[in-house]
TORPA-4810 file (N, C-alpha, C, O; in nm, 3 decimals):
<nodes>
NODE_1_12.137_9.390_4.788_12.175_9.444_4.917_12.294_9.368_4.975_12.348_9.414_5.076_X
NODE_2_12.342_9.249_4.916_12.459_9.228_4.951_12.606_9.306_4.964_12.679_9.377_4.894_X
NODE_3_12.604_9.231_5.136_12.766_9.337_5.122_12.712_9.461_5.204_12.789_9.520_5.279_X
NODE_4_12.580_9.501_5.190_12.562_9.641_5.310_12.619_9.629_5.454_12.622_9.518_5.509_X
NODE_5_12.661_9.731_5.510_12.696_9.696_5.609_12.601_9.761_5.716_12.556_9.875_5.702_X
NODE_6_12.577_9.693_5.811_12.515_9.816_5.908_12.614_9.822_6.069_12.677_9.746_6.142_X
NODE_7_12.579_9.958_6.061_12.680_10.017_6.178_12.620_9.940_6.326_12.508_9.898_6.355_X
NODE_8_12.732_9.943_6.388_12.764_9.861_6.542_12.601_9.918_6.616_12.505_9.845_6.639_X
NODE_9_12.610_10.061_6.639_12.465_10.087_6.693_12.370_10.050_6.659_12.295_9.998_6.742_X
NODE_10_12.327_10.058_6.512_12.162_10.045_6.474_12.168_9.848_6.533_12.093_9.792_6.613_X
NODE_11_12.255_9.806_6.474_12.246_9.680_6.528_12.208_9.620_6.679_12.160_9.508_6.701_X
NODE_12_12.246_9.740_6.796_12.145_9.679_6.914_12.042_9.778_6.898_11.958_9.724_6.971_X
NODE_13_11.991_9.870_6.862_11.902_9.924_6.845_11.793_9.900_6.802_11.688_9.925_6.861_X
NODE_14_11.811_9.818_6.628_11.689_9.794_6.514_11.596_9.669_6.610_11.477_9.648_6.587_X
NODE_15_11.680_9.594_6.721_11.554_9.499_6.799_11.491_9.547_6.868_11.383_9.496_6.898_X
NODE_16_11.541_9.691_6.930_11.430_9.774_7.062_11.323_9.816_6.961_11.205_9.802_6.994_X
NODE_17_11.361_9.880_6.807_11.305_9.966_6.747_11.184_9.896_6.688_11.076_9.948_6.659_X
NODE_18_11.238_9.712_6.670_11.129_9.626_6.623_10.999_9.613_6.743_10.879_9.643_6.735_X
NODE_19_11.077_9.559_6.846_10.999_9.582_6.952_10.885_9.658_6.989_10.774_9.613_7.016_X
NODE_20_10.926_9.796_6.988_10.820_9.874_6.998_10.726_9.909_6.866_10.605_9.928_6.877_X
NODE_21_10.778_9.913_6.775_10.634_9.890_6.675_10.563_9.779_6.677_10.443_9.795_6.654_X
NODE_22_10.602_9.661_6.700_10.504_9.542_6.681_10.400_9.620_6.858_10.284_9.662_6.852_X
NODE_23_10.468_9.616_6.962_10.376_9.626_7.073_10.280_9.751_7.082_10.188_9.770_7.162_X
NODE_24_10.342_9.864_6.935_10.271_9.948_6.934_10.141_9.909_6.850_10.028_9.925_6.895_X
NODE_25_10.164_9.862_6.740_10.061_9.782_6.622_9.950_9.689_6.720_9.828_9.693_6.710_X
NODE_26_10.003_9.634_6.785_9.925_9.506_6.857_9.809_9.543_6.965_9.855_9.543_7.080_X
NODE_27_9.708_9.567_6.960_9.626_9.584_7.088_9.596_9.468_7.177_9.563_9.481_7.295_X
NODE_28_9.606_9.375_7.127_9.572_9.226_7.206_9.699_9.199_7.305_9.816_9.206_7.269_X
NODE_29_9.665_9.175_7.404_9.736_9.143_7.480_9.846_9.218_7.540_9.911_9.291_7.466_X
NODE_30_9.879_9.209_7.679_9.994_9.292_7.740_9.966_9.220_7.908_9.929_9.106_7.935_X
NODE_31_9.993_9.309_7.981_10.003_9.315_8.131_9.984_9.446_8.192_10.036_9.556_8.172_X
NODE_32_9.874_9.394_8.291_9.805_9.527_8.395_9.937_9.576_8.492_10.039_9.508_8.502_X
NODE_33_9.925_9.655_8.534_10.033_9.755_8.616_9.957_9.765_8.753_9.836_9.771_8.772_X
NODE_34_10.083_9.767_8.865_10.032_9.871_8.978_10.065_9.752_9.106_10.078_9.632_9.079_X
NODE_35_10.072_9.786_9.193_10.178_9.714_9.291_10.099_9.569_9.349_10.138_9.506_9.447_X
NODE_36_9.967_9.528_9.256_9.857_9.417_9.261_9.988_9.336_9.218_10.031_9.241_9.283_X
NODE_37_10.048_9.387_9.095_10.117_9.265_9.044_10.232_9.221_9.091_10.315_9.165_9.019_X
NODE_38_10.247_9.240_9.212_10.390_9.194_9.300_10.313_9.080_9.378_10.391_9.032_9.460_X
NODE_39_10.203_9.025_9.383_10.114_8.925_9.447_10.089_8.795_9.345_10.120_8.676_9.360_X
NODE_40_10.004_8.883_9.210_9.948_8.788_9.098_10.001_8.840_8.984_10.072_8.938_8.958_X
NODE_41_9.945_8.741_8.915_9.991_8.761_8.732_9.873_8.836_8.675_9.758_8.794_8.671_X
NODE_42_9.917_8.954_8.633_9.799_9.019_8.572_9.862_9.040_8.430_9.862_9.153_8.382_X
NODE_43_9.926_8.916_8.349_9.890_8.875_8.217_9.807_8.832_8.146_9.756_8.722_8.163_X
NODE_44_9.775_8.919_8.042_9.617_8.862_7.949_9.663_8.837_7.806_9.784_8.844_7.789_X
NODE_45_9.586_8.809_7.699_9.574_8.784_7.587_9.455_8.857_7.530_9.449_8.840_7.409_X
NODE_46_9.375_8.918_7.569_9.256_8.980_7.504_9.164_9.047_7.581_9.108_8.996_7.678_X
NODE_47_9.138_9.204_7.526_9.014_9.229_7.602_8.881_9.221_7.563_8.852_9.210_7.444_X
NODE_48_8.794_9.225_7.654_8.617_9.264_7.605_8.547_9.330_7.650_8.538_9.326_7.773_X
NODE_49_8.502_9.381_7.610_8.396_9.492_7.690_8.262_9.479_7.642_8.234_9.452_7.526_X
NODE_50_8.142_9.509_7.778_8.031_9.487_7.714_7.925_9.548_7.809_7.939_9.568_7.930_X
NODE_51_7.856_9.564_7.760_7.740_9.702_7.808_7.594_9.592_7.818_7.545_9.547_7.714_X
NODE_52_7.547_9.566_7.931_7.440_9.474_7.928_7.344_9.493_8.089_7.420_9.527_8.181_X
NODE_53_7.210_9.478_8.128_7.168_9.519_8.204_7.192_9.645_8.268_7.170_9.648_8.390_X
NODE_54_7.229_9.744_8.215_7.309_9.904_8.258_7.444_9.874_8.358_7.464_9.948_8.455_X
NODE_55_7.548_9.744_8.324_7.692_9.744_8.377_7.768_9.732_8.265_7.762_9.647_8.177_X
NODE_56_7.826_9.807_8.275_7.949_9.812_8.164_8.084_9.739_8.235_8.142_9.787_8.332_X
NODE_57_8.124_9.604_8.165_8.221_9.525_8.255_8.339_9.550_8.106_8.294_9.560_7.992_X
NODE_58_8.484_9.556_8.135_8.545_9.520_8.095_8.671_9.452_8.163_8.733_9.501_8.258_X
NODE_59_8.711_9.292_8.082_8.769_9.176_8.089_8.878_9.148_8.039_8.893_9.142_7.917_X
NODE_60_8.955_9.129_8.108_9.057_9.109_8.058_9.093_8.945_8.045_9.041_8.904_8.149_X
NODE_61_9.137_8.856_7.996_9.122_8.737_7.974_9.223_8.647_7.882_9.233_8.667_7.761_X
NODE_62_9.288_8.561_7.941_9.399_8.431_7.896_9.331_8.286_7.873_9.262_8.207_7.938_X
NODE_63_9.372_8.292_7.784_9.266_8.073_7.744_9.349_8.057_7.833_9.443_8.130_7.863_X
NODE_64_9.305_7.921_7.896_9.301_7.834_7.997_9.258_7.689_7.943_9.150_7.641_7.976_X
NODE_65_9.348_7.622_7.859_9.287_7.492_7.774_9.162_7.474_7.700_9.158_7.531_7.591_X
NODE_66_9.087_7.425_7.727_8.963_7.466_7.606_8.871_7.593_7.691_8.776_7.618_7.616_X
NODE_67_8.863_7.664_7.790_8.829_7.753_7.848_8.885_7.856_7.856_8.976_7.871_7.775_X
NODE_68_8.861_7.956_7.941_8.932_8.070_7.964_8.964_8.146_8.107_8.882_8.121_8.196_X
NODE_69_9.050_8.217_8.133_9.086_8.265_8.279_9.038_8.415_8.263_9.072_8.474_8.161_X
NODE_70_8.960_8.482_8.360_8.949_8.607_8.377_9.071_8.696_8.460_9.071_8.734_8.578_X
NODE_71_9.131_8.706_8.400_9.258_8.784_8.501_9.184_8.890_8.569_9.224_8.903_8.685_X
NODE_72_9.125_8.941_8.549_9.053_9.075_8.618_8.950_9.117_8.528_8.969_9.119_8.407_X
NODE_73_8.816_9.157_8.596_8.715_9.239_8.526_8.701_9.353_8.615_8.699_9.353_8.739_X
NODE_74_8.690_9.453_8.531_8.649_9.603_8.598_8.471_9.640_8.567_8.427_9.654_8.453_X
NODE_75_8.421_9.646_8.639_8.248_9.672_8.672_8.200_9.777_8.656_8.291_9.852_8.690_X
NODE_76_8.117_9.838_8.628_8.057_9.979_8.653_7.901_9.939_8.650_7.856_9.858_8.568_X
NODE_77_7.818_10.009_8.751_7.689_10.029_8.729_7.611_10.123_8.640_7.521_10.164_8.713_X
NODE_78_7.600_10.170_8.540_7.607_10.283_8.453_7.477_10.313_8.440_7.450_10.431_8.415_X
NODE_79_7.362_10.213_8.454_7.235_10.275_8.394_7.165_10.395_8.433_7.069_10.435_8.368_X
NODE_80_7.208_10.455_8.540_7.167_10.614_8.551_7.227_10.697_8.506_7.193_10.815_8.519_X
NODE_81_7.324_10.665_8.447_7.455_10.768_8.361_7.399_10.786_8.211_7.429_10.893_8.160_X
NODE_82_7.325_10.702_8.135_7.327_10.712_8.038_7.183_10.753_7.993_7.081_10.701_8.038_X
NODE_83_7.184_10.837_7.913_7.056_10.960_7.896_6.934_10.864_7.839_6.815_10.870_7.870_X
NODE_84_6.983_10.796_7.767_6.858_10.689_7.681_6.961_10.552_7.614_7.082_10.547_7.635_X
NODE_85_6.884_10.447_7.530_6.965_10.321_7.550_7.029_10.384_7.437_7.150_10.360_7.441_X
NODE_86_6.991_10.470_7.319_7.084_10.459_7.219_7.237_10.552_7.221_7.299_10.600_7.126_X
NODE_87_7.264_10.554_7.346_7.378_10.641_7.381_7.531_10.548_7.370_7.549_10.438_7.422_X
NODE_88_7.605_10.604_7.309_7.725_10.511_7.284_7.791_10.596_7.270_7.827_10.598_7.152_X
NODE_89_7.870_10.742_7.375_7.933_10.821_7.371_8.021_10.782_7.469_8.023_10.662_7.498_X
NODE_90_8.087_10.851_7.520_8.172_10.858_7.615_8.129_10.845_7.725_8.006_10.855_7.731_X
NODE_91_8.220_10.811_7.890_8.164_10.761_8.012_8.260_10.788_8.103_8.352_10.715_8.068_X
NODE_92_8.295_10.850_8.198_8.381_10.836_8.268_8.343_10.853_8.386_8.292_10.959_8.421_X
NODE_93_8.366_10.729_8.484_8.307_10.685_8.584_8.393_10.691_8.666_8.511_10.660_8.646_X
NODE_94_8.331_10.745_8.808_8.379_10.731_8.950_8.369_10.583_9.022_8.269_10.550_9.085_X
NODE_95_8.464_10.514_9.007_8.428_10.365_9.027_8.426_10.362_9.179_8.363_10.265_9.222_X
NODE_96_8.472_10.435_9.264_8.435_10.429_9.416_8.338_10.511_9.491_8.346_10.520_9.614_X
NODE_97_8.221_10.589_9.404_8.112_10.602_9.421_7.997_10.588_9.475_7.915_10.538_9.397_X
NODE_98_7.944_10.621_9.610_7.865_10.537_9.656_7.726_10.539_9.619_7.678_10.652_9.623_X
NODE_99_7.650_10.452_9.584_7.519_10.461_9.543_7.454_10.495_9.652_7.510_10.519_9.759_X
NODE_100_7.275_10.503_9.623_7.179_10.529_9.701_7.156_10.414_9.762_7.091_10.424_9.866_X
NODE_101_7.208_10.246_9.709_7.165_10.154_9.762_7.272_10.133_9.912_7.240_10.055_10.001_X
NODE_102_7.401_10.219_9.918_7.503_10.213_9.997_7.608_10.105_9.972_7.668_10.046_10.062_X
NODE_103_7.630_10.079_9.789_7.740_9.959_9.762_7.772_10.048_9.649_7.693_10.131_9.602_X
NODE_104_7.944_10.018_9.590_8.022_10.128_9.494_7.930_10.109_9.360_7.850_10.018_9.337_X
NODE_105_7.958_10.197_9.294_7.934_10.181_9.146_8.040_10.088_9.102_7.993_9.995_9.037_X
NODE_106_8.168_10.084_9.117_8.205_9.995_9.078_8.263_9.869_9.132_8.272_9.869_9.254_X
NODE_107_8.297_9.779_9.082_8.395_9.649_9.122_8.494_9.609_9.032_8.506_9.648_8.916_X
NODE_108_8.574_9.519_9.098_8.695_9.433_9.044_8.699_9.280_9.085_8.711_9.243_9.202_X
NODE_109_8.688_9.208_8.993_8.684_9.088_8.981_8.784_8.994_8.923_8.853_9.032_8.829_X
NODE_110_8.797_8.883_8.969_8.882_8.742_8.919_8.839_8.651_8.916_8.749_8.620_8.995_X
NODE_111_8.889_8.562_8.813_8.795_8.459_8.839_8.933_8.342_8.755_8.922_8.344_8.632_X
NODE_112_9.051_8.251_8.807_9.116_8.224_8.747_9.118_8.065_8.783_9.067_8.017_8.885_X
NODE_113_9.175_8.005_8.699_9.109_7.808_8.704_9.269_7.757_8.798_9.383_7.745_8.753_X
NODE_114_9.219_7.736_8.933_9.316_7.610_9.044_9.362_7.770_9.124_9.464_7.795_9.190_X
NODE_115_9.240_7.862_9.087_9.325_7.974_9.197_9.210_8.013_9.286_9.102_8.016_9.228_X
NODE_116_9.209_8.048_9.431_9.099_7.974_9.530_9.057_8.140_9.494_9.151_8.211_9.460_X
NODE_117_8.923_8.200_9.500_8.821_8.325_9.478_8.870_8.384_9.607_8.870_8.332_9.718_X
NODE_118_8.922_8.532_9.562_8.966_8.605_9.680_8.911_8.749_9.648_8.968_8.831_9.576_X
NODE_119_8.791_8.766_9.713_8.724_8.944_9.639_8.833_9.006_9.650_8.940_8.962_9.692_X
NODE_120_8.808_9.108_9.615_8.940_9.249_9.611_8.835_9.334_9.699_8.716_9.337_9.669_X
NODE_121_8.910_9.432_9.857_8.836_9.508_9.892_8.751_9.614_9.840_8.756_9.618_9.717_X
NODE_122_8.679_9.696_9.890_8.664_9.777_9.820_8.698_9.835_9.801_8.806_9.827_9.859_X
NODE_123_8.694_10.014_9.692_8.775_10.093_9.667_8.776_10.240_9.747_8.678_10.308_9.780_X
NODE_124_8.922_10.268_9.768_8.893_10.429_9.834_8.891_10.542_9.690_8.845_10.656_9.686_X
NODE_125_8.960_10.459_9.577_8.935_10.558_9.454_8.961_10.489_9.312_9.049_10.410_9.279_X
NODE_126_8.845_10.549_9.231_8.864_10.425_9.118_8.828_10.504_9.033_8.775_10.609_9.069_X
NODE_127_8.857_10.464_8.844_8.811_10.587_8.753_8.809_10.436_8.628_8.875_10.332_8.622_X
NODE_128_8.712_10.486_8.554_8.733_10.425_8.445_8.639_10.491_8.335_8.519_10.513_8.356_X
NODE_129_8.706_10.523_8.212_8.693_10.602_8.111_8.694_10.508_7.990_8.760_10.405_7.973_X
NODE_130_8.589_10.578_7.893_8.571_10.493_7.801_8.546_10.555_7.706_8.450_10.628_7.731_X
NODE_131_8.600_10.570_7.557_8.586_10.671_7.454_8.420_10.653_7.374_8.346_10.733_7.317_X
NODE_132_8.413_10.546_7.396_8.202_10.454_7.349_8.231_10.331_7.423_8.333_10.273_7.463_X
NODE_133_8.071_10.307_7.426_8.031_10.217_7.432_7.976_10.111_7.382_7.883_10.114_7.301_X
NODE_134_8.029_10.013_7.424_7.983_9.858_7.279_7.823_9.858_7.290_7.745_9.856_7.386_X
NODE_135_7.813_9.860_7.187_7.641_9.821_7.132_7.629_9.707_7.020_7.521_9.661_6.984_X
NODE_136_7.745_9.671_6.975_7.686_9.546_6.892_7.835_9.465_6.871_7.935_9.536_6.873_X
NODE_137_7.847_9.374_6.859_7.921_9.223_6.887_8.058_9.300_6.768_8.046_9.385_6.680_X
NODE_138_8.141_9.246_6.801_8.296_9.336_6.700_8.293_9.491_6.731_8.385_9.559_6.686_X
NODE_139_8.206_9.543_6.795_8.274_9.698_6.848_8.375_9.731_6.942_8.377_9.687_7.056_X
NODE_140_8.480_9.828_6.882_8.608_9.874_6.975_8.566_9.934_7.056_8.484_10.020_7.023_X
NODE_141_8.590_9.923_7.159_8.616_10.003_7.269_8.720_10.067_7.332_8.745_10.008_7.437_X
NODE_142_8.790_10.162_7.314_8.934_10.215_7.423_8.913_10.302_7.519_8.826_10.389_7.511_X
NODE_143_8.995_10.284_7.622_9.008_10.349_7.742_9.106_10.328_7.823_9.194_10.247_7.794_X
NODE_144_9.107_10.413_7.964_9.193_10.316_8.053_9.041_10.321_8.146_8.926_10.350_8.116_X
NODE_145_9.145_10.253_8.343_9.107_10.246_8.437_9.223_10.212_8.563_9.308_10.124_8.568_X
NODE_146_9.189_10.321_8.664_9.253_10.268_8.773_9.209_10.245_8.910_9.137_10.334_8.954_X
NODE_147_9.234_10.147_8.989_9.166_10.152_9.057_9.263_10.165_9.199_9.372_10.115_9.174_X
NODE_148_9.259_10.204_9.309_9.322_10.213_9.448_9.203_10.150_9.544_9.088_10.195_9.548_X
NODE_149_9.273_9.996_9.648_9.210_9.924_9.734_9.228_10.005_9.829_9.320_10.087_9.841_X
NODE_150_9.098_9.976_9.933_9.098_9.999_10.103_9.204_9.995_10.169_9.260_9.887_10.149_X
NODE_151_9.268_10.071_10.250_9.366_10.007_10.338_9.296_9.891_10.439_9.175_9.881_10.419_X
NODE_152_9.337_9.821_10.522_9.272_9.707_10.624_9.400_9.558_10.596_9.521_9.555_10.576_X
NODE_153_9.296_9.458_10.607_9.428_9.365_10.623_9.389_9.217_10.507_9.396_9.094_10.518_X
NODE_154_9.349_9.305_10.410_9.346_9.182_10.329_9.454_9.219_10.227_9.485_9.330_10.184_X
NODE_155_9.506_9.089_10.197_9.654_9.108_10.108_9.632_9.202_10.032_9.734_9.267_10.009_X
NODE_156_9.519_9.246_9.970_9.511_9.362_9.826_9.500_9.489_9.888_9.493_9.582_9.807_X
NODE_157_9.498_9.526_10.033_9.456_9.608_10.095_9.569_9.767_10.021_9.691_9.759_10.013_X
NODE_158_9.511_9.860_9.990_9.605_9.967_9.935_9.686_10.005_9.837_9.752_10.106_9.814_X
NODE_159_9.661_9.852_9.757_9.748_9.843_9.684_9.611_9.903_9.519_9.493_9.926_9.490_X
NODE_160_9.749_9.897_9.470_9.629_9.944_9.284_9.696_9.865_9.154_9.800_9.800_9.149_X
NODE_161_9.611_9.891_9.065_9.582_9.808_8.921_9.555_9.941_8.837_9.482_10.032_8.879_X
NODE_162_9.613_9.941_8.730_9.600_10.052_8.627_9.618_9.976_8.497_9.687_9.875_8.484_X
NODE_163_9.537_10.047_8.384_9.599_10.018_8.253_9.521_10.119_8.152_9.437_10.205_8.177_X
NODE_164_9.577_10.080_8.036_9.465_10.131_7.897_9.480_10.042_7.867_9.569_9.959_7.885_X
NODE_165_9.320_10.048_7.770_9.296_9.950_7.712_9.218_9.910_7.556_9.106_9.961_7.561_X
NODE_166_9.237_9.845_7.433_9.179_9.826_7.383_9.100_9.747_7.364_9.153_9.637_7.348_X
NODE_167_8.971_9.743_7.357_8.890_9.618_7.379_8.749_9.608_7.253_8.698_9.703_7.194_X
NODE_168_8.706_9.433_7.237_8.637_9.423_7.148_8.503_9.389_7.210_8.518_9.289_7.280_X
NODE_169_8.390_9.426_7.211_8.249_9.347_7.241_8.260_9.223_7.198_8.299_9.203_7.083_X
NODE_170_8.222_9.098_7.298_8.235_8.943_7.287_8.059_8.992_7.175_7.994_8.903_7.121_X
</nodes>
């Protein structure tokens, strides 16, 4: 192949073109969307998802030295959604939902190391979709979720968080 030449274009091109196949190949890791992230860093390294006491949480999550940072977990209360335990179909949840107990079906959580615990209000509209559900340790999970905060006067107030996601059962 010596001596080929390649033309002036493909040359700024072949790095966008590398670009997007590796980020297409890669499910691990990226960054959550939506005007949350003009406040915080909603950079991760890995997701998880996991189906336990009838809540289906999925985590998004960055090591943090020999530990780890939860950039955000998305919640769902699911155990009346699902017909019997051996169900591992599809789910798509109204995450601002109000139960019979009068608290959402779902939540959003953080939990990040030297950063002081600040709940996120609750939601005026939230969705999170899930193609299955993890039932045993190395199962994929994909989906997205978005969620839209309360208006009022806490910094997260109105603002939203969106993504898709691929994720593994811890």
């Amino acid at each position: 192949m010596e001596g080929m030449q390649v033309s002036a274009p493909f040359r700024f091109i072949a790095p966008v073109l590398a670009a997007l196949v590796t980020s297409a190949c890669g499910d691990e890791g990226g960054k959550l969307e939506g005007s949350v992230t003009e406040l915080i860093d909603l950079r991760y390294q890995r997701t998880e998802a996991g189906l336990a006491e009838g809540t289906l949480a999925v985590s998004f999550i960055s090591a943090q030295g020999s530990g780890q940072d939860v950039v955000l977990k998305v919640s769902a209360r699911v155990a009346d959604m699902l017909p019997d335990n051996e169900y591992a179909g599809s789910l798509d949840i109204d995450l601002a939902e109000a139960l019979e107990d009068g608290s959402q079906r779902g939540s959003v959580d953080r939990s990040v190391l030297d950063e002081p615990v600040r709940p996120f209000p609750p939601l005026v509209r939230g969705n999170l979709f899930v193609k299955s559900l993890p039932k045993a340790t190395g199962d994929r999970v994909s989906g997205e979720f978005n969620v839209t905060f309360t208006n009022g006067t806490d910094v997260y107030s109105g603002r939203t968080i969106f993504s898709r996601f691929e994720a593994t059962a811890p």
